[in-house]
C-alpha positions in Angstrom: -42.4 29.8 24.6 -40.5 32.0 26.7 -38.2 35.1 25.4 -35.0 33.4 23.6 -32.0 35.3 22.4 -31.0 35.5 19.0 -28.9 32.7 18.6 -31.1 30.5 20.7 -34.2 31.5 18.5 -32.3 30.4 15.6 -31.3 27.0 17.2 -34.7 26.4 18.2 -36.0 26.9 15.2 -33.6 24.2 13.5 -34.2 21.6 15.9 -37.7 22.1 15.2 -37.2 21.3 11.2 -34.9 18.2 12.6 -37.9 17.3 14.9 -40.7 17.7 11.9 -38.8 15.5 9.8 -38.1 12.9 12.2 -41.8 12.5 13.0 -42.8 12.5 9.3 -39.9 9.7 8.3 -40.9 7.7 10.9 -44.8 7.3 9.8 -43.3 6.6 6.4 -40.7 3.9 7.6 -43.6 2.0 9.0 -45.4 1.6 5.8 -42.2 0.8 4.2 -41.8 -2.3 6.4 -45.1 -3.5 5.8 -44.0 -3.9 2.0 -40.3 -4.6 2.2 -39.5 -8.4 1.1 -35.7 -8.8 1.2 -35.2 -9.9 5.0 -32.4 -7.8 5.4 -34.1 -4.5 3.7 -36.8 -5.3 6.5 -34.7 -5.8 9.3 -32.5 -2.5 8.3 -36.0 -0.5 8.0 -36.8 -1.5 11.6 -33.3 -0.8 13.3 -34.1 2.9 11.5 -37.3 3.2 12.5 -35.9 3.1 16.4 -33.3 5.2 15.5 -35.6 7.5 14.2 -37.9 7.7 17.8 -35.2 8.1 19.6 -33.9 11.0 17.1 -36.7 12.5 17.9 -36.9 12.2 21.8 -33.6 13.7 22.0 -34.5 16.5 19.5 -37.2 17.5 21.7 -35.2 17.4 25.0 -32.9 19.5 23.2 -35.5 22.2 22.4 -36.9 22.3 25.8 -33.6 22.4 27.4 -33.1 26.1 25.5 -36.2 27.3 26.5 -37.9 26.3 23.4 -41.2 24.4 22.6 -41.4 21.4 20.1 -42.8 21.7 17.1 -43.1 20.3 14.0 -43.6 23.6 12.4 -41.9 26.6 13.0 -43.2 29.8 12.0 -42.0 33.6 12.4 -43.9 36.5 14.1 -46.2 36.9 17.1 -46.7 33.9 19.3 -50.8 34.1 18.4 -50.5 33.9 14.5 -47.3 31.2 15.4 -49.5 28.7 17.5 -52.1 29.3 14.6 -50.1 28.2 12.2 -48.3 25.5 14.1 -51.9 24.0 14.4 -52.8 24.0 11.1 -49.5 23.1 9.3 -48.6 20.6 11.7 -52.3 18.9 11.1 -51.2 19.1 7.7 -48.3 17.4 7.7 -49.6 14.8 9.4 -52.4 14.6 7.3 -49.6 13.9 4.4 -47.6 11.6 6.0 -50.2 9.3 6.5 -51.7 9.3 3.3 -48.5 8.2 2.0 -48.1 5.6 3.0 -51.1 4.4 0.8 -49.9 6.6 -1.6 -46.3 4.4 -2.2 -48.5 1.5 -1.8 -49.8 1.9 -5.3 -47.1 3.5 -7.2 -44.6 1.2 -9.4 -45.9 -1.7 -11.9 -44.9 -4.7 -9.2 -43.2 -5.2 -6.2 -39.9 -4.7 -6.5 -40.0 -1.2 -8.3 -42.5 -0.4 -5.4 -39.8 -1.4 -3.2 -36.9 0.7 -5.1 -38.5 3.8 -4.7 -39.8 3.2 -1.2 -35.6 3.4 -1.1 -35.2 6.4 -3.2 -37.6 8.6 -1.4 -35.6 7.3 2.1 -32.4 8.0 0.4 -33.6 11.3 -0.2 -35.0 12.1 3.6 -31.7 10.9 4.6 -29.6 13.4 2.4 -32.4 16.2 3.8 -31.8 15.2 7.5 -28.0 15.2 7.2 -28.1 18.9 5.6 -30.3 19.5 8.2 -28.0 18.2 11.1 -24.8 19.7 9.6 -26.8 23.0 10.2 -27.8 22.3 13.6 -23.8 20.8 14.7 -22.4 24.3 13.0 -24.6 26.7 14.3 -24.1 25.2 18.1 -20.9 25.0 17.8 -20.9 29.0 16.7 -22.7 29.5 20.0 -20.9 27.6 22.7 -23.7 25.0 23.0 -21.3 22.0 23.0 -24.4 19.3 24.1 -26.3 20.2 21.0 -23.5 20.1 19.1 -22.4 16.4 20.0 -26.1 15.6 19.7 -26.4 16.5 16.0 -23.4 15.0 15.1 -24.5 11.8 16.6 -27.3 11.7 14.9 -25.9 12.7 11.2 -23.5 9.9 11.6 -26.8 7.9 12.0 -27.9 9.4 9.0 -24.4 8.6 7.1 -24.8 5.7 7.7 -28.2 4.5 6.4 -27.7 6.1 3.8 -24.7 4.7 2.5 -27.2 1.1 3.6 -29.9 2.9 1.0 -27.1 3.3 -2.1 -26.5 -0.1 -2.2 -29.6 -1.0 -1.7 -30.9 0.6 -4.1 -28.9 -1.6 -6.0 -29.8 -4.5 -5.1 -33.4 -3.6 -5.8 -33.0 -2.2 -9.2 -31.3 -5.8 -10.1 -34.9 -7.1 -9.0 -36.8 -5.0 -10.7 -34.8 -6.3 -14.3 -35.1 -9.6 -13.2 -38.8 -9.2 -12.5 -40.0 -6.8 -15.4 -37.0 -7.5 -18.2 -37.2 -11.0 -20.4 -34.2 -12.9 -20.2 -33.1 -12.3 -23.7 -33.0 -8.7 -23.3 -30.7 -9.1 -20.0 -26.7 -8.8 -20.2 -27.6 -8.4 -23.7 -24.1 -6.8 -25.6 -24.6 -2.9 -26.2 -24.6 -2.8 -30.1 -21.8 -2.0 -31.9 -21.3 1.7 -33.3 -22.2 2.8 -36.8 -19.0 3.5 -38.7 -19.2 7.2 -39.8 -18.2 8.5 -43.0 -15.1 10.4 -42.3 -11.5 10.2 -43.5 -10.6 7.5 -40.6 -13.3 5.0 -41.2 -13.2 5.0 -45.5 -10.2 3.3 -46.4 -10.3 0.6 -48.6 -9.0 -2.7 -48.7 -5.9 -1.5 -50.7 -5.4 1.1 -47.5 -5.8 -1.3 -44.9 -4.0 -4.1 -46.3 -0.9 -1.6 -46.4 -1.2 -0.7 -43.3 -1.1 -3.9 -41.6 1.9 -4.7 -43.8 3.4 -1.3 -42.5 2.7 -2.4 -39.2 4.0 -6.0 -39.7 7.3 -4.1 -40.8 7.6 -2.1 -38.0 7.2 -5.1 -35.1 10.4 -6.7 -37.6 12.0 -4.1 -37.1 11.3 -3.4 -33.6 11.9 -6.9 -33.0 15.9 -6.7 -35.2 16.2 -3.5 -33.3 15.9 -6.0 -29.6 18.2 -8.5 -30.6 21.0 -6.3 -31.9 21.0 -4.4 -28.5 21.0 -7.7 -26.4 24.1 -8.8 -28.7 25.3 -6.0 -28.2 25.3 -5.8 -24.4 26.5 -9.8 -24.4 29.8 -8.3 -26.4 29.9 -5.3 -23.9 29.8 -8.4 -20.9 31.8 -10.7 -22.8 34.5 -8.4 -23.0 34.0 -7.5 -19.6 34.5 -11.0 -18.2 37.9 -11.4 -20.4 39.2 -8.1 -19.1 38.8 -8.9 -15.4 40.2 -12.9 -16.4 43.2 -11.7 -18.1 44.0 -9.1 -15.1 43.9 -11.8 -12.7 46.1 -14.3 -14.9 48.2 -11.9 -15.1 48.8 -11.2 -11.6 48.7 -15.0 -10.9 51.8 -15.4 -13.2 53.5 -12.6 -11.6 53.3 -14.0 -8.0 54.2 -17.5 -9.1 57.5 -15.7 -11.0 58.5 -13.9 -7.8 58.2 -17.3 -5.8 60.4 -19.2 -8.5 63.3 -16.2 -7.8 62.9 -17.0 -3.9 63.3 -20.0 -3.8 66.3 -20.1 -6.9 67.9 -17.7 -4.5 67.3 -20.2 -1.2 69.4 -22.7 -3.0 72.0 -21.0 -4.2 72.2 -19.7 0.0 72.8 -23.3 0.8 75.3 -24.6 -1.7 77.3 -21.6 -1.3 77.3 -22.5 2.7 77.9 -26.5 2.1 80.9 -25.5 -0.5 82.0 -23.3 2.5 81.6 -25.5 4.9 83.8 -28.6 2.7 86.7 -26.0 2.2 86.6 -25.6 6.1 86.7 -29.1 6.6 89.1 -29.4 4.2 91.5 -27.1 5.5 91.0 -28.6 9.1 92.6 -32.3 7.5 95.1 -30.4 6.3 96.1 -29.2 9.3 95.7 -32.7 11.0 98.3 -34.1 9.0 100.7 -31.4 9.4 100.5 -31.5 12.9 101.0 -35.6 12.8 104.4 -34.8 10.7 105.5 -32.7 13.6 104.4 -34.6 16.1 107.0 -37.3 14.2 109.5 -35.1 14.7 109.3 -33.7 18.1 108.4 -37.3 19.4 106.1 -39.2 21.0 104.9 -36.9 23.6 105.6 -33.7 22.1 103.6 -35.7 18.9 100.5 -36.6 21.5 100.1 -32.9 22.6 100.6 -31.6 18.8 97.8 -34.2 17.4 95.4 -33.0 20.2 95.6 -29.6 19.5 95.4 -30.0 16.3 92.1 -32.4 16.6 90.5 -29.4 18.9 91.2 -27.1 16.2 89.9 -29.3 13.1 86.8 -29.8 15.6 87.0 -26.2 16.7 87.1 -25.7 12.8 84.2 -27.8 11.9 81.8 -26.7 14.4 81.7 -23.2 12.8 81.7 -24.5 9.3 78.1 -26.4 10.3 77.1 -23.2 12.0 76.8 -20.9 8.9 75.9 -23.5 7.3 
């Protein structure tokens, strides 16, 4: 592996954990097919198990693209000793990871618990490869290298989101495993009740708790006497309202109707005043008729003619304004 700064070491050195895990979950996640029953356990398994290889492809493109070499071991001080070690615990470790597959093969008392912690242990991996990824995302993004950084978090929101799959899983299979290993009679059975103990609240007698459900008889009565003398109380408060706001408007009602009386009381009085005018005009205007006949008697026939037409224009005359004002 070539010379690598500092931070680049310490990148490398992640991705190679990320890389070591990746290639140990996925030799597990192939034996955990093999046993899973539920269809859609199985088919989840698989989709994971692609993720996984591709996880690691991109975690080893990664390392090499810093400079680095991938390993699924990663182990300080000079590059002899390192490769030594690399051998040996990488042999290791996949020495391990295929003997457990076996290994979860035989642990549990039947299928389904098999299955359920086939789902813990992946549960767990998952938890261990998203600390492992929020590492990786961090330190990259402390060091400018923006590609890693998008990589990892990729990938832990792969992570996420089997896991959050594995919770309710997990479940799901535990609700086997009753139904499997538990009798019937001993399922949804209800939790039994607690043991009264000894102390002041639990030893009254029957004297005791007789008065206090009388005392607390009383008290709904009263509560209840309390209600209804504040709702007839409030139907007084509106009652009293309503006869307010009615009385205000009869009130004013009366007064207009009062007024319009006076108007029109005052309208007639206008008019027989004018007509009692108006007959004393027309009265006066006969008078003068018949005066101006007697003259015309006496001044004669033509004089008499000239006098009754004058005094017929001025009765007219006289009239005319009487029915005017009027």
């Amino acid at each position: 592996m070539a010379d690598l700064s500092a931070g680049d070491s310490k990148l490398v050195q992640y991705l190679n954990e990320a890389y070591g895990t990746e290639m140990r979950l996925e030799t597990a996640l192939q034996e955990h097919i093999t046993m899973a029953e539920r269809p859609t356990y199985r088919k989840r398994l698989r989709e994971h198990l692609s993720e996984t290889k591709r996880h690691a492809r991109e975690v080893k493109q990664a390392i090499t693209r810093l400079g680095g070499t991938a390993e699924t071991f990663s182990a300080p001080g000079p590059q002899p000793v390192s490769d030594v070690a690399q051998a040996v615990v990488g042999g290791a470790q996949k020495a391990v990871a295929l003997a457990q597959g076996p290994l979860h093969m035989l642990r549990g008392t039947g299928a389904a618990e098999k299955q359920l912690k086939n789902a813990k242990t992946e549960f767990a991996s998952e938890a261990e490869e998203i600390a492992t990824y929020t590492a990786i995302e961090t330190l990259a993004g402390a060091l400018g290298k923006r590609d890693v950084q998008q990589l990892a978090r990729a990938i832990r929101r792969e992570e996420e989101r089997m896991r959050s799959f594995l919770e309710k899983e997990i479940a799901r299979l535990t609700q086997a495993v009753v139904k499997a290993e538990v009798p019937a009679a001993e399922r949804n059975a209800k939790p039994a009740r607690r043991k009264r103990s000894s102390g002041k609240r639990t030893s009254r007698t029957p004297a005791v708790a007789a008065s206090a459900r009388t005392a607390s008889r009383s008290r709904s009565a009263s509560a209840k006497t309390s209600g209804k003398r504040k709702a007839s109380a409030t139907r007084g408060k509106a009652s009293a309202a309503r006869g307010k706001a009615s009385s205000a408007t009869r009130g004013k009602a009366s007064s207009t109707t009062r007024k319009a009386a006076t108007a029109r009381s005052g309208a007639r009085k206008a008019v027989a005043k004018g007509a009692r005018k108006a007959s004393a005009t027309a009265g006066k205007a006969s008078s003068d008729v018949r005066s101006a006949a007697g003259d015309a008697r006496k001044a004669g026939a033509r004089g008499a003619r000239k006098a009754v037409l004058r005094g017929a224009g001025t009765a007219e005359s006289g009239a005319r304004k009487a029915r005017a004002r009027v």
